[in-house]
C-alpha positions as CSV (number, residue, x, y, z in Angstrom):
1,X,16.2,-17.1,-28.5
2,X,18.5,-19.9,-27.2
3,X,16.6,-20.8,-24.7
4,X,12.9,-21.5,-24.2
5,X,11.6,-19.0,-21.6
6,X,9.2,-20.2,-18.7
7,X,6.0,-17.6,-19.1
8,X,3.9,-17.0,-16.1
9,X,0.7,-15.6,-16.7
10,X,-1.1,-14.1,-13.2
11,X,-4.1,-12.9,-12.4
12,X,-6.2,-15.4,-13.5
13,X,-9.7,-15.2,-12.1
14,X,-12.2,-16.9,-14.6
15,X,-12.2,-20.7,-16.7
16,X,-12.1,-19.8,-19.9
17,X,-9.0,-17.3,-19.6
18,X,-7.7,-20.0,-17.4
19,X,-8.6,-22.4,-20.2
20,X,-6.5,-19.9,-23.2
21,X,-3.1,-20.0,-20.5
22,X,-3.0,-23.5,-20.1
23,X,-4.2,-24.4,-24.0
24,X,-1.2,-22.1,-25.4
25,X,1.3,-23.6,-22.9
26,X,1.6,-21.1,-20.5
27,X,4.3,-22.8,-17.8
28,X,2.7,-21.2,-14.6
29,X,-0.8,-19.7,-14.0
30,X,-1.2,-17.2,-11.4
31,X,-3.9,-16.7,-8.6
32,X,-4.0,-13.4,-6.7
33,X,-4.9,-13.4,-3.3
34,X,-4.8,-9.3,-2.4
35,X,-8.2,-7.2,-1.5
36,X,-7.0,-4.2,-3.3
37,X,-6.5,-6.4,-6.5
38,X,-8.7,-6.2,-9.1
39,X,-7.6,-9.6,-9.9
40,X,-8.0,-10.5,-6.6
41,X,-9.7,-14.1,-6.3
42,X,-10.7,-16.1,-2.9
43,X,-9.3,-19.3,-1.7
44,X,-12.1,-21.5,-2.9
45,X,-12.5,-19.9,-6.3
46,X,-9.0,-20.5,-7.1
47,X,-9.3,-23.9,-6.3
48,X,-12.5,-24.7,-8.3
49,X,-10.1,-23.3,-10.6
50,X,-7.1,-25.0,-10.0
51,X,-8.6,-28.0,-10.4
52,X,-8.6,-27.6,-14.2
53,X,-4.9,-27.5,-14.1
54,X,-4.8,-31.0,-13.9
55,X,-1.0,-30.8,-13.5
56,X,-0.6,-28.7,-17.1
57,X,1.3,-25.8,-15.4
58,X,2.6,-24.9,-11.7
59,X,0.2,-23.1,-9.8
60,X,1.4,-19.9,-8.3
61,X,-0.2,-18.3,-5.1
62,X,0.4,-14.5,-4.9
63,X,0.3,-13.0,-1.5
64,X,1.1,-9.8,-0.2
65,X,2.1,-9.6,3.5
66,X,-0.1,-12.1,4.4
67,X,-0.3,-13.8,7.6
68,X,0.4,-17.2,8.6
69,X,-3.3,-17.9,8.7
70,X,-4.2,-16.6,5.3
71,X,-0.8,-18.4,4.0
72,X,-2.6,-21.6,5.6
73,X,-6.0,-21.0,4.1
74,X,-4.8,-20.3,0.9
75,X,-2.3,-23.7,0.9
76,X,-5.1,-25.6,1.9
77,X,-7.7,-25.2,-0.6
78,X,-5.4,-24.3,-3.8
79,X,-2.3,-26.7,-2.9
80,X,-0.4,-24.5,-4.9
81,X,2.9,-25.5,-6.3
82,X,4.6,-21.9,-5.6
83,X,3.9,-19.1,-3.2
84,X,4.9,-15.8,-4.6
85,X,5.6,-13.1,-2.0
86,X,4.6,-9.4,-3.4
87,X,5.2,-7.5,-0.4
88,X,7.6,-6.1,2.3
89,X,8.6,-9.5,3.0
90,X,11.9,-9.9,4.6
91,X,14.4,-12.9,4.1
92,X,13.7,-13.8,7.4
93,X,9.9,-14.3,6.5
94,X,10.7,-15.5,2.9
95,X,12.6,-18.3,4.9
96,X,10.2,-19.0,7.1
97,X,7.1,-19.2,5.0
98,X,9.0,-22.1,3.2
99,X,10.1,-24.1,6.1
100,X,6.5,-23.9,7.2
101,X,4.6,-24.8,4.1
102,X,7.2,-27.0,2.8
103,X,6.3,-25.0,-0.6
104,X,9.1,-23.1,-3.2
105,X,9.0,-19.5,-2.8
106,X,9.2,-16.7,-5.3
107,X,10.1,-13.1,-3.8
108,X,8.8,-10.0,-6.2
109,X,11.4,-7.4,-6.1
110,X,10.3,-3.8,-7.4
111,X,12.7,-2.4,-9.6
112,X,13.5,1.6,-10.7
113,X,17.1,1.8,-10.2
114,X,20.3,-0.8,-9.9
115,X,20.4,0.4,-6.3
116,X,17.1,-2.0,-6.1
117,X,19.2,-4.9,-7.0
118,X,21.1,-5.1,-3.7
119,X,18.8,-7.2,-1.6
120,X,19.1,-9.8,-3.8
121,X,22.3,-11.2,-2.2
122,X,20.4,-11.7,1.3
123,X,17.3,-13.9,-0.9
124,X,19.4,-16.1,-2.0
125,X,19.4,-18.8,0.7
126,X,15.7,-17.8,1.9
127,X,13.9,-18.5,-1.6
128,X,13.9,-20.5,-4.7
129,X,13.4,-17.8,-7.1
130,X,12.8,-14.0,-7.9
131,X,10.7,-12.3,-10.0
132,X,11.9,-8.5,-10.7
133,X,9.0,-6.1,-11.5
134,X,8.3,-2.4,-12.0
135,X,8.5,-0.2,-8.7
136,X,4.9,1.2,-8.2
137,X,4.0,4.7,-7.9
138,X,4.4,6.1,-5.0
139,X,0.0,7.0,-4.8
140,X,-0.4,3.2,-5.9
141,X,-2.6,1.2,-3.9
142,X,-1.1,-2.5,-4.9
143,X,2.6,-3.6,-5.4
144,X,2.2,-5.1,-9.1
145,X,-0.5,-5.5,-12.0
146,X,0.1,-1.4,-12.7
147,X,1.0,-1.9,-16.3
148,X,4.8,-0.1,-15.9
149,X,8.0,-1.5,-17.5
150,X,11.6,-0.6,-16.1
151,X,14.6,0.3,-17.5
152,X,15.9,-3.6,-18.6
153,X,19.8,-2.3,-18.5
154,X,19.6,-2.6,-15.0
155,X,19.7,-6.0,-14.9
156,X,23.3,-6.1,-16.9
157,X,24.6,-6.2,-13.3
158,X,22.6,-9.0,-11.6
159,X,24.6,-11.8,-10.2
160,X,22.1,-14.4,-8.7
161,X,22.2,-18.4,-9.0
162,X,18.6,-18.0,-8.4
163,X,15.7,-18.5,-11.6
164,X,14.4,-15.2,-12.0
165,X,11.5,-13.5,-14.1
166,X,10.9,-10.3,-15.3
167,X,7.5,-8.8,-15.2
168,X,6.2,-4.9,-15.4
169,X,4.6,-3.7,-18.2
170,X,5.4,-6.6,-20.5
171,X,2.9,-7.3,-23.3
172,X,2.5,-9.1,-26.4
173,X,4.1,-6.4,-28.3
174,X,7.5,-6.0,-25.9
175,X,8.1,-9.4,-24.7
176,X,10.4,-10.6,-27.6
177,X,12.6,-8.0,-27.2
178,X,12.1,-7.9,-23.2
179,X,14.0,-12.1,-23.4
180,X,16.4,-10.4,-25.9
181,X,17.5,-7.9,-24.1
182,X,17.4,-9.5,-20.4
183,X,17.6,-13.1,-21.3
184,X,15.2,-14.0,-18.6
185,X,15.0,-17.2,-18.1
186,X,11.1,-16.4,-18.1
187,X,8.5,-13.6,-17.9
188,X,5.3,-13.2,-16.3
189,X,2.8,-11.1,-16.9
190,X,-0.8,-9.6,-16.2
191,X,-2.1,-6.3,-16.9
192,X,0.0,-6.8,-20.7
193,X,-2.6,-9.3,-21.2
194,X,-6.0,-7.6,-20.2
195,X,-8.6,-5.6,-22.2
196,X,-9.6,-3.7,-18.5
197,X,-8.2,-4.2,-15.4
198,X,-8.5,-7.5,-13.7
199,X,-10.4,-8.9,-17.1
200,X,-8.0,-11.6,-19.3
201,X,-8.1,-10.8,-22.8
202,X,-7.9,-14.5,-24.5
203,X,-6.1,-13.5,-27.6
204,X,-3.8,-11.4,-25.5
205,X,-2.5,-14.3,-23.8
206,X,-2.2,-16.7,-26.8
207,X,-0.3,-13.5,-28.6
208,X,1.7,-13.3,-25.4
209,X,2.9,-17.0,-24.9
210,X,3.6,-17.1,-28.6
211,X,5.8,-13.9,-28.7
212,X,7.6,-15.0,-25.8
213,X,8.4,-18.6,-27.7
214,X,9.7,-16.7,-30.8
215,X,6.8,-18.0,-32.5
216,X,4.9,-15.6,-35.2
């Protein structure tokens, strides 16, 4: 690979997976703040957490439809470096969540067809990056995390000045060929790296970062 790939691992929720991201070089570290989730963590666990970052990686708060209140909470005790936006979020909220945390923000976009490529346009003066995941099932109860990959040809089309990363149902085993394919200037991942839902696998996520650096 030309290029060395951001990697974004999310869903952390305990120390000493938090401990295996940072100590193989993950670039972001994830904190999911969604009831359904079985990652999800609360505001002050993720920053008893976050304080072990220590300014190693970005922090990344995920949120889903949340409101200004829960926004505020959750800036407050994790001072995240990132909000990611996993929801219905419009432009117009995307926007406006930035002016009024003064924090970058990330918009998840779910992905089954090129069709789903067409809002990126209207992101692209209301955030500072996108991630592009796997579309959920129509029965799912939560917008990422369900372990699906998309058809990666469907990005051949995208024209964004934007950083991006892929996510959905990327693993240890596919990422190589995921950055190969796409060349995404990163990847992020969670349920690739778990041995149940919502529980970090430690060797999964040194495997992970290591196949996503081209290192064996």
């Amino acid at each position: 690979m030309a290029h060395r790939p951001l990697v974004k691992i999310c869903g952390i929720s305990t120390a000493p997976t938090l401990a295996a991201a940072l100590d193989a070089g993950a670039d972001m570290v994830g904190f999911v703040f969604f009831g359904p989730s079985p990652r999800n963590v609360t505001p002050a666990a993720a920053a008893a957490l976050a304080a072990r970052v220590e300014g190693r990686a970005r922090k990344v708060a995920l949120t889903v439809d949340a409101d200004d209140a829960t926004i505020d909470a959750i800036v407050t005790a994790l001072r995240p470096d990132l909000l990611q936006l996993h929801g219905r979020e419009a432009p117009a909220r995307a926007a406006a969540l930035r002016a009024r945390t003064g924090l970058p923000v990330m918009k998840a976009l779910g992905v089954s067809t090129a069709a789903d490529l067409a809002p990126v346009g209207a992101y692209e003066g209301a955030v500072d990056w996108l991630l592009f995941d796997a579309k959920p099932p129509k029965d799912a109860t939560r917008p990422g995390g369900n372990a699906l990959a998309f058809d990666w040809t469907i990005l051949d089309g995208l024209k964004t000045g934007l950083p991006w990363l892929l996510s959905g149902g990327l693993d240890p085993l596919n990422v190589a060929e995921a950055l190969t394919m796409t060349r995404a200037p990163g990847v992020d991942v969670s349920s690739g790296v778990e041995s149940a839902p919502g529980v970090k696998d430690e060797a999964k996520i040194r495997a992970f970062v290591r196949a996503a650096r081209g290192l064996s």
